[in-house]
C-alpha positions in Angstrom: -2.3 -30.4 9.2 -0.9 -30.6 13.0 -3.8 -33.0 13.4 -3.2 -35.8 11.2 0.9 -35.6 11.8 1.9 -39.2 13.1 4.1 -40.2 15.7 5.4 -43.7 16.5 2.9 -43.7 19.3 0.1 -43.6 16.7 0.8 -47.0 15.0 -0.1 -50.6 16.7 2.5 -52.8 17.2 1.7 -54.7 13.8 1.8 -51.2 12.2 5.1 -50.9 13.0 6.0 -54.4 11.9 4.7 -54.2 8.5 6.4 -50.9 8.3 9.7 -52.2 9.3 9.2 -55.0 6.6 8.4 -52.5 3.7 11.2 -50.2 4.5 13.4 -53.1 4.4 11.8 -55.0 1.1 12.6 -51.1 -0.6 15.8 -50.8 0.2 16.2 -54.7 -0.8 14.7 -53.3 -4.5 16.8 -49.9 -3.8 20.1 -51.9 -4.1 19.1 -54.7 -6.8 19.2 -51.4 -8.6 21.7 -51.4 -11.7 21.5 -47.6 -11.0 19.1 -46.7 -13.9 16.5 -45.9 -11.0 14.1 -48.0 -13.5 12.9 -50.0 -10.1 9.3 -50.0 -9.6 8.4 -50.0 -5.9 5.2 -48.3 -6.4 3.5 -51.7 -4.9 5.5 -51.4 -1.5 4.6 -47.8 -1.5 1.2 -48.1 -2.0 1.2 -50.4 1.1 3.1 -48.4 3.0 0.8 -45.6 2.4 -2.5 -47.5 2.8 -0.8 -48.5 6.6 0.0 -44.7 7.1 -4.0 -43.7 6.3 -5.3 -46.0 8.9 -3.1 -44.7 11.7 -4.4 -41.2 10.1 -7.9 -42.0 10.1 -7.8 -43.8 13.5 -5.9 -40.9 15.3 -8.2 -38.6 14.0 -11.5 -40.7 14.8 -9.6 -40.2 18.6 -9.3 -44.1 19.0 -7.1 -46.1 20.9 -4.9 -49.0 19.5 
């Protein structure tokens, strides 16, 4: 599993930009929150991890950015 850990060296630049913007739209949902914890950020986290498995699979392909 040592492999396929990431570092901030393994994203592209956009990577990292898109991140940035989905950790920030979550916490955006995270306090709209009426503390229930009834809001549904699966979407951002699917996209979050869909950006996470390309880094993966390029890392592991032994590709450059």
């Amino acid at each position: 599993m040592a492999d396929t850990d990431l570092n901030a060296s393994d994203y592209t630049a956009g990577e990292k930009a898109r991140l940035t913007l989905l950790i920030a739209r979550m916490a955006k949902r995270g306090i709209a929150d009426d503390g229930t914890g009834n809001v549904d950020q699966s979407d951002l986290q699917r996209r979050f991890d869909r950006i996470q498995n390309q880094a993966r699979k390029r890392k592991q392909q032994g590709r450059k950015k």
